[in-house]
N, C-alpha and C positions, 0 to 999 in steps of 0.2 A: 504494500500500500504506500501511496505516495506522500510526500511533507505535506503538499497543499491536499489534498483527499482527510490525511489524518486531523489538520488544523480547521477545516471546514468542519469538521465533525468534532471538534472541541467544543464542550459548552463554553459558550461565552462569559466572561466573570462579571458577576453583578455588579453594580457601581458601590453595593456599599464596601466590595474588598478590594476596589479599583485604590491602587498606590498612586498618587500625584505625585509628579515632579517637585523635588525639596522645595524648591522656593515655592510653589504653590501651599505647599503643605506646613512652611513656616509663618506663610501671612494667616493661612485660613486659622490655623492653630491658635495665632496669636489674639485673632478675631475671638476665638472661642473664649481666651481667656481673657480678653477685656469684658465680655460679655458678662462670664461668671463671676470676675473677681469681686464684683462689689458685695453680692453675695454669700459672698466664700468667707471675706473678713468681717461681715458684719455679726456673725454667731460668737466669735471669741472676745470681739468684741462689745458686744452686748453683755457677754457673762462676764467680763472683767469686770465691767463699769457694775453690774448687779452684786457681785460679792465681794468689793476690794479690792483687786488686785492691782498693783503697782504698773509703769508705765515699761518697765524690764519686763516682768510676768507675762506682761500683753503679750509683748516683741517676740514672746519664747513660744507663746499660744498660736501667732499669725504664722511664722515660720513654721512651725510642726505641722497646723493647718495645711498649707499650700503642699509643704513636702507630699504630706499623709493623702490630698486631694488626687496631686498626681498619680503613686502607686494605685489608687484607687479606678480612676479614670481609666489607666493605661489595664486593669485587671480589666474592667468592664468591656472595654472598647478592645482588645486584641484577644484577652482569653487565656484561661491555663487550664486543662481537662473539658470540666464540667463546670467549671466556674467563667462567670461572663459570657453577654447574650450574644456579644459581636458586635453591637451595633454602634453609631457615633450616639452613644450617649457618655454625655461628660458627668463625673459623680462630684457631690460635695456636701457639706455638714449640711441636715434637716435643722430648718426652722422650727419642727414640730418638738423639737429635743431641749428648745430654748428654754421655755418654761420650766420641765421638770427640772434641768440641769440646774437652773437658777433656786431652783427648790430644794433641791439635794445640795448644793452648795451654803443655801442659808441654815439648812437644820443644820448643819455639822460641822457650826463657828463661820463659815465664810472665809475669803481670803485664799493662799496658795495651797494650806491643809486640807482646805475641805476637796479641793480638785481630786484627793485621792479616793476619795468617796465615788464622786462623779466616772474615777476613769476604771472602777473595779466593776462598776451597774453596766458600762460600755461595754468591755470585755465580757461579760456572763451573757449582756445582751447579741453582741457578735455571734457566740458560738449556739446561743438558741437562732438565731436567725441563719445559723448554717446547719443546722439539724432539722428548722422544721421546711425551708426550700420546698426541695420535693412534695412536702403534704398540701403546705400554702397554695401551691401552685393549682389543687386541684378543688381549692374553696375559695377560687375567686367568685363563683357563683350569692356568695353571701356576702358579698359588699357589691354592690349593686352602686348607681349613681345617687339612691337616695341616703346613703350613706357615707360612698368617699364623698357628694358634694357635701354631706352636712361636717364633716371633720375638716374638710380645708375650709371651708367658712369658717367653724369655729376655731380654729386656729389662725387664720389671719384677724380675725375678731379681737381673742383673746391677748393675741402680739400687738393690737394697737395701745393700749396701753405703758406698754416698756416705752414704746416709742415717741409718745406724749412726752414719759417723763424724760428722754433725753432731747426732746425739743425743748421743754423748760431749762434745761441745763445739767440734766443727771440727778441721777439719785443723791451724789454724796452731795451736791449743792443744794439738795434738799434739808437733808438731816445734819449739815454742816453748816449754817450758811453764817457763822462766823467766822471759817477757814477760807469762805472764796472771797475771791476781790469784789467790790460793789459791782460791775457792771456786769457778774458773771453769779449771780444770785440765783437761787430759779426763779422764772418768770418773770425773768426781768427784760425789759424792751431789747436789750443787745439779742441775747440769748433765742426768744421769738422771731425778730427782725432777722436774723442768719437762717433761722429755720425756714422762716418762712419764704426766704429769699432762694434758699437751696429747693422748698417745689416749684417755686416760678421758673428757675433754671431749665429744671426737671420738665415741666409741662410746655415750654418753648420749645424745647430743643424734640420733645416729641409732638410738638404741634406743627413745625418749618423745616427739620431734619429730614434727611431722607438716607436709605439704604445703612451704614455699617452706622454711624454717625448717632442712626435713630437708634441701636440697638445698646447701646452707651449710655444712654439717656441720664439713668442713676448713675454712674460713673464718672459722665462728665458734672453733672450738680453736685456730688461730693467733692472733686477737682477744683469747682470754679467759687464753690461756697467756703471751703480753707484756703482756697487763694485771696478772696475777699476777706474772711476771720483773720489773714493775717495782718491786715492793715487797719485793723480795729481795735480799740484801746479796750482793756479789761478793768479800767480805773484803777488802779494800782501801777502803770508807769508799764506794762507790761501788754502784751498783744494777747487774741483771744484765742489765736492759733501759732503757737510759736513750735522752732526744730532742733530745738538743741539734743533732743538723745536721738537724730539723725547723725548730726555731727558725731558725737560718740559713740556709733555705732560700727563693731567690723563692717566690713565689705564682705567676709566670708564667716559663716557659724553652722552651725548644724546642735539643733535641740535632740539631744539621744533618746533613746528610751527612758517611759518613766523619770523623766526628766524632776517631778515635783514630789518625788518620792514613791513607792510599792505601795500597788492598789487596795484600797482594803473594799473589803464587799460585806455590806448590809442590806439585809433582806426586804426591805421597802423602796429603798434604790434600785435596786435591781429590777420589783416590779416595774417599778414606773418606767424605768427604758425599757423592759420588755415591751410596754402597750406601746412606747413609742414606735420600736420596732415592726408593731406589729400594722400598725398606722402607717411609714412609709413603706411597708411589703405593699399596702394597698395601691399608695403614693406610686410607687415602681412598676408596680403593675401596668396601671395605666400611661405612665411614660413609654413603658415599652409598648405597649398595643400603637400609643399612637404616634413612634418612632417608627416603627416597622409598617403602617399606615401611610407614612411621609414617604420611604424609602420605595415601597413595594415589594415588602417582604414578608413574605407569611409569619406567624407568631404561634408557636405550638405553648402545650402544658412546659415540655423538657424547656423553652426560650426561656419562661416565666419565673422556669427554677432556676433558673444558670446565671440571670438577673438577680435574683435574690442571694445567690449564694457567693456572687462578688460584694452586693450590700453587706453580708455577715461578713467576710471575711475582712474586708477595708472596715467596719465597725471597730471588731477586734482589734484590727491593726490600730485604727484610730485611738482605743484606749492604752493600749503600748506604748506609741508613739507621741501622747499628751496630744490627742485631738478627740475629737466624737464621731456621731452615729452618722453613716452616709447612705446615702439617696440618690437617688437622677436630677438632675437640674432642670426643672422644668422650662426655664429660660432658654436653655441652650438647644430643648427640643423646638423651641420655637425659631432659634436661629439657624438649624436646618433646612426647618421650612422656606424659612428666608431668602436664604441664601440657594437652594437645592444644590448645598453642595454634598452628597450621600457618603462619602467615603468612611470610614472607622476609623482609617489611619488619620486623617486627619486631627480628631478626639485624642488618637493617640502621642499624634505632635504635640497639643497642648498640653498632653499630662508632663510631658519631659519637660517644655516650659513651667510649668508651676515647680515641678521638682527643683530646677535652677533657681527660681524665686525663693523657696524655701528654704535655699541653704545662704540665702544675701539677706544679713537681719538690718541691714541700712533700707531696703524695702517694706520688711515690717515694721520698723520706726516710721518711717514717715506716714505708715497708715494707720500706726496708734496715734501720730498727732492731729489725728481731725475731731475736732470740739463737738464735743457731747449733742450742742444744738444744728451744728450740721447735719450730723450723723443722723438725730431725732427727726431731721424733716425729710432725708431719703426714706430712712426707716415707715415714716407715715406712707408714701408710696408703696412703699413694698411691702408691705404689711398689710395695707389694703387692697392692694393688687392680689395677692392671695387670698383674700376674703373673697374678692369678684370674681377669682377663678373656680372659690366654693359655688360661688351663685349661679355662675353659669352651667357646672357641672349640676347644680339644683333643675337647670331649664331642660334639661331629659328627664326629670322625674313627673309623672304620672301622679298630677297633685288630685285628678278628678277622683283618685283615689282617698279619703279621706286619712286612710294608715297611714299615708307619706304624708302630710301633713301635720299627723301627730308624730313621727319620729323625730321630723325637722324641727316640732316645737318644741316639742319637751328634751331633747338634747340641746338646741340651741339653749333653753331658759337655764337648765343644769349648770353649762358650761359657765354663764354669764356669771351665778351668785360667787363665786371666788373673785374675780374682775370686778364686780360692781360696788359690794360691801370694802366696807373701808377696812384695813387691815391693823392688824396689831403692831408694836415695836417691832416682835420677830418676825412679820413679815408674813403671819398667819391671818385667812379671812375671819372677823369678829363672829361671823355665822358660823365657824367652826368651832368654837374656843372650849366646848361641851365634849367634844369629843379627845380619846386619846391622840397624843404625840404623831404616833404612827398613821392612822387614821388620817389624823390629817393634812401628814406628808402626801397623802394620796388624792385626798377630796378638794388640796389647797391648790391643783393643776386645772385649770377649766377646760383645757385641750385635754387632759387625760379622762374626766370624770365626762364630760360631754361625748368622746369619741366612744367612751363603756357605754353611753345611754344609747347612741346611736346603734352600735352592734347589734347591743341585747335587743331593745326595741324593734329592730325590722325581723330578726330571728322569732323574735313573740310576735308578732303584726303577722308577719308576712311567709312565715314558716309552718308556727306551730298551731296546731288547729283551725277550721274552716275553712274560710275565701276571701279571697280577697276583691275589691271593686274591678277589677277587671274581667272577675268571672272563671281567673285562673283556680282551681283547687286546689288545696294542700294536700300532698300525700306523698308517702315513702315514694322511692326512685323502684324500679323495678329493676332487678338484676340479671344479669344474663341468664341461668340458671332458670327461673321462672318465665324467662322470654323463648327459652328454648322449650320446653315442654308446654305450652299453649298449643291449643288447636291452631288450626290455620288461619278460623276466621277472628280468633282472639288477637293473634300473630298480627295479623291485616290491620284490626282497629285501634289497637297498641300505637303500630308504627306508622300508617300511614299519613295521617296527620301531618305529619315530619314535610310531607310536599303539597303543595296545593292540588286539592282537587283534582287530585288519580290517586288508586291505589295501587295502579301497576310495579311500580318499585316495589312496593312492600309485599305485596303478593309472589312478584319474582324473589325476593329473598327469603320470605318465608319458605319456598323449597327448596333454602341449600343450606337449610338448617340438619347440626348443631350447630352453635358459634363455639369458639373457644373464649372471647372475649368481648366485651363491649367494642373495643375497636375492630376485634371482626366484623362484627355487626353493620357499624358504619363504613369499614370500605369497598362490604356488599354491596351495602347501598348506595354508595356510591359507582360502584362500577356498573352497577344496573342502570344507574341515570345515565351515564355517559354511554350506555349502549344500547340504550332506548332506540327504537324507529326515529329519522327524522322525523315524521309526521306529528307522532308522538311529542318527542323535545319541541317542535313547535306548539303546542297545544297546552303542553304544561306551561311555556314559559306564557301562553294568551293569559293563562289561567291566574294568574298573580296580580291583584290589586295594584290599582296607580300611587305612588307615594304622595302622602300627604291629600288623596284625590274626594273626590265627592264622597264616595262609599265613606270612607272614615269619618266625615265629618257629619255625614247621617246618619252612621251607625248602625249601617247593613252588612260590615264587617265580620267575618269569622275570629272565633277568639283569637288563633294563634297570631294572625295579620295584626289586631288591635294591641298584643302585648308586644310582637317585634315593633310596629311606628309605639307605642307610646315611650318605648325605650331609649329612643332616640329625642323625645319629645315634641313628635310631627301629631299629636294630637289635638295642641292647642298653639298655631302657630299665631305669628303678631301678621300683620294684613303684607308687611310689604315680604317675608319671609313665603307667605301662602300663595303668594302670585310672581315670584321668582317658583316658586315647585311648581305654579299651573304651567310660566311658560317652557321652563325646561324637561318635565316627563311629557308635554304635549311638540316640544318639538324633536326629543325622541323616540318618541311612536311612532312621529311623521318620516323620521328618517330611515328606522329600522324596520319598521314594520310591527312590531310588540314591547308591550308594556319597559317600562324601567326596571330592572329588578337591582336591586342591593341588600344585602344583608346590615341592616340599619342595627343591630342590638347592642354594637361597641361605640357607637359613631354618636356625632351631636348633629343636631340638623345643619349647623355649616358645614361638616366635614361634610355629609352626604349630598347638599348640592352642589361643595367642590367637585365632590368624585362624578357628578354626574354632569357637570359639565366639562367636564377633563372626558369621558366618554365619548362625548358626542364627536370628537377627532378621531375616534376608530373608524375601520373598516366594518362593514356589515359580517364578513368572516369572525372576526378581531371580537366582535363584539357579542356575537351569537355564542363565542367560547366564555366571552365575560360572564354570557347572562345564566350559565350553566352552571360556572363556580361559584356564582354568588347563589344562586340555587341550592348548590352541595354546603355553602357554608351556612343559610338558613337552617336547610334540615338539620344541618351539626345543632344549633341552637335548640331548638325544637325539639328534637331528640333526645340533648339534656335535662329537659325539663322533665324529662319521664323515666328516661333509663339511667343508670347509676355508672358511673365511670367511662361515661362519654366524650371527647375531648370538646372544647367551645368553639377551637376555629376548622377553618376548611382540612380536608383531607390532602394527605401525600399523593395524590392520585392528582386534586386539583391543582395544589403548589406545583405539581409539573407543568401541567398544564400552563399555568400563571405564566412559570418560566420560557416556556417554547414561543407563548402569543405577545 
């Protein structure tokens, strides 16, 4: 066989393992990491300024940080085993962690002691998030959007507060305010006046910006507002942003392990980062669903664990290494999009960059000296910007439901009473003050006690006995075992469902019954759809309701139809959302000949009218193979809902398929 015969017959390499030429892969990198960095040091810094810690402490915190970020990144993004998804996702310390961490650091003195508290709960949390991987992976089914939306609401919620008090001037110019200079009081007009100058920055630069520029936004308001702090008077003869431990800073350091002493681990720290943990497994989840969405790349169970067990592992590491708990940057999944530039190696560029930043503590000094009130006015962005991405991830939730509705409230209200009530000296809610110590190290977190309510709540709502408003039933999954000894016609009414309106599929696999497993099961049925009569595959695909189309909003819909759109939340759309879906599934019916089909149950309604007019650029061929896999990856959905260890996305049969078209 010939060079050109064998290379023609090479698969082609997907763009997310396409290597770029260095200089490509040094700017894109660098993009990635101005994107994240503000993010990245805003956690150690937050926890400094909340427990003490000195302006060296910091330096030692930002440094380990970026070190710890990169290894992490470069796990995530290149892979070792089974650890890491592959994809260009960049990792870095969860917001969600901010709270407890500030809470485990106050019960146990505060200051550089208590960090060993903090990094012993990280480490225990690590290696539980690399033990339960694999199981997580296959109960993404019970966090649902009404659930991850109501925990990133309540944690961008519950984070606005920190971030007030470092627009006022910090904590310690609170409870000191004989130690700062006059003009650096809390709430004092300097203090405000910078903060609030640093969102103006912020909201300009994303209102005129365009392309890399826009994506800096907080970056550059942090940059341009300690530029300004530094030519502002503190009333005492001195500036609001001064750099003197830059100047005293090596050029070259490295923070070792265990840097602030051997970890010690107590049993209430520990909880509380496990539910952190457990909070961004969810967090990750959905970054990778909708990184491998961006990319076009399938996303299996094994993806989801391989994601989570570079989380555990960079966790752990992070507690070794004097850093915390890590997660996907949901930012950087945004600057993907951005930019489409798909590569992994790229992600992997940046982790090596941050790793060189981590070992330059004249970088981390300069980013400890930005003033409390700068910091506080990015912080109110970002902090609310995660609130909004709660909310948004709220607008696929299926409020006609009245359950969701109580979940979102009664978690939301939980969360608030630690945040709202006024706190004691040590830093404990006055609503708790009845209960023990321990207690209410746990109940004093509003992002931990609110994301328990949310949990439990849809698990009681929406699990555990009756129905719910959509009509859907509760009841045990069916397992293969009992799928395989049904009669035929048991066989038939079980499964058929799974596809609109035929039962040919399920009838053809109900005689090549036994299964060996649930994943038999489906890529029976699977290969039965794909080798359907054309006539047939045209008829099924007639068969499928219009998105978002009249039937749903009459409510002539069949259950399974009304629980995949409300999933996405195409049940209650706003007017100009409902006439962008009139005119794009009605001008591709007109071009293909048959309905839209998508498998909408992962998607927001913007994703879904992206992808659907990203479609309408196929081939009628091109596009007939689309309407087939999203077909296979409905019934994946559908079929979950009834059988027991069913995977959520498309089959290996279709991901090929995906690959060839």
């Amino acid at each position: 066989m010939s060079t050109t015969t064998t290379a023609a017959k090479r698969r082609p390499r997907h763009p997310v393992d396409e290597v770029l030429p260095a200089q490509q892969l040094a700017v894109y990198g660098l993009q990635h990491v101005f994107a994240f960095y503000a993010g990245a040091v805003v956690v150690p810094i937050l926890l400094a300024g909340a427990i003490g810690l000195n302006q060296s402490q910091l330096i030692h915190l930002i440094n380990a940080d970026l070190f710890t970020c990169g290894i992490a990144s470069i796990l995530q993004s290149v892979g070792v085993w089974k650890i890491g998804v592959r994809l260009p996702l960049l990792q870095g310390v969860t917001f969600t962690a901010v709270s407890p961490m500030i809470i485990i650091g106050l019960d146990h003195g505060g200051g550089a002691d208590s960090l060993t508290f903090i990094y012993g709960a990280v480490i225990v949390a690590g290696i539980f998030q690399l033990l339960i991987a694999p199981y997580f992976s296959r109960l993404v089914r019970f966090f649902p959007p009404v659930v991850t939306g109501s925990v990133i609401t309540i944690i961008g919620i519950t984070l606005i507060p920190v971030a007030a008090y470092d627009a006022g001037g910090g904590q310690f110019a609170l409870y000191n305010p004989d130690l700062v200079p006059e003009n650096m009081k809390f709430g004092s007009a300097t203090n405000l006046s910078l903060a609030f100058f640093t969102i103006v920055v912020i909201l300009l630069i994303t209102r005129y910006a365009r392309g890399f520029l826009a994506t800096i936004a907080v970056l550059a308001g942090l940059v341009i507002g300690t530029a300004v702090a530094a030519f502002v008077s503190d009333g005492s003869g001195g500036k609001v942003a001064e750099f003197d431990s830059v100047k005293g800073s090596d050029w070259v350091g490295f923070t070792g392990p265990f840097h602030f002493g051997a970890p010690q681990f107590a049993l209430v720290p520990i909880l509380l980062m496990i539910v952190v943990m457990l909070i961004t497994a969810v967090e990750t989840t959905g970054d990778v669903y909708a990184t491998g969405q961006i990319v076009e790349k399938p996303i299996g169970k094994s993806d989801i664990a391989a994601a989570l067990r570079a989380d555990g592992l960079a966790t752990f590491l992070g507690g070794v290494m004097n850093s915390f708990p890590y997660t996907c940057f949901a930012e950087n999944v945004g600057l993907v999009r951005l930019t489409r530039v798909k590569s992994r190696w790229v992600v992997a560029t940046a982790g090596g960059i941050m790793i060189l930043l981590g070992l330059v503590p004249k970088a981390g000094a300069l980013v400890s000296s930005i003033p409390s009130c700068v910091l506080g006015g990015a912080a109110l962005v970002m902090f609310g910007t995660v609130a909004a991405v709660g909310i948004q991830t709220l607008g696929r939730v299926d409020f006609h439901n009245h359950r969701n509705i109580m979940i979102v409230a009664v978690s939301l209200g939980v969360a608030m009473i630690p945040v709202a009530l006024p706190q004691t000296a040590d830093g404990q809610s006055v609503f708790l003050t009845s209960f023990p110590d321990n207690v209410q190290a746990f109940l004093n977190s509003g992002i931990t006690v609110g994301s328990v309510t949310a949990i439990l709540l849809n698990l009681f709502l929406n699990y555990w006995g009756g129905s719910d408003d959509t009509g859907k039933p509760d009841h045990e999954l069916i397992n293969i075992t009992v799928l395989n000894t049904m009669t035929r016609e048991e066989f038939i009414a079980t499964v058929a469902p799974a596809f609109q309106g035929t039962s040919a599929v399920a009838g053809a696999a109900a005689d090549r019954r036994p299964f060996a497993d649930a994943n038999a099961l489906r890529a029976t049925l699977q290969d039965e759809l794909f080798s359907l009569p054309a006539a047939q595959q045209d008829a099924l695909m007639h068969s499928y309701p219009a998105l978002a189309g009249e039937e749903l909003r009459a409510g002539d819909l069949g259950e399974n139809s009304v629980i995949d759109q409300a999933s996405a939340g195409l049940t209650f759309l706003g007017e100009e959302h409902q006439e962008a879906f009139n005119e794009v599934t009605r001008a591709y019916e007109e071009k293909f000949g048959f309905p839209l089909i998508i498998a909408v149950r992962e998607l927001s309604a913007e994703q879904v009218l992206e992808q659907a007019w990203n479609r309408l650029d196929n081939s009628p061929t091109q596009e007939h193979a689309a309407a087939l896999l999203e077909i296979a990856k409905i019934a994946n959905h559908r079929l979950a809902d009834v059988v027991a260890d069913t995977a959520p996305m498309g089959s290996q049969r279709a991901a090929s398929l995906q690959r060839v078209y």
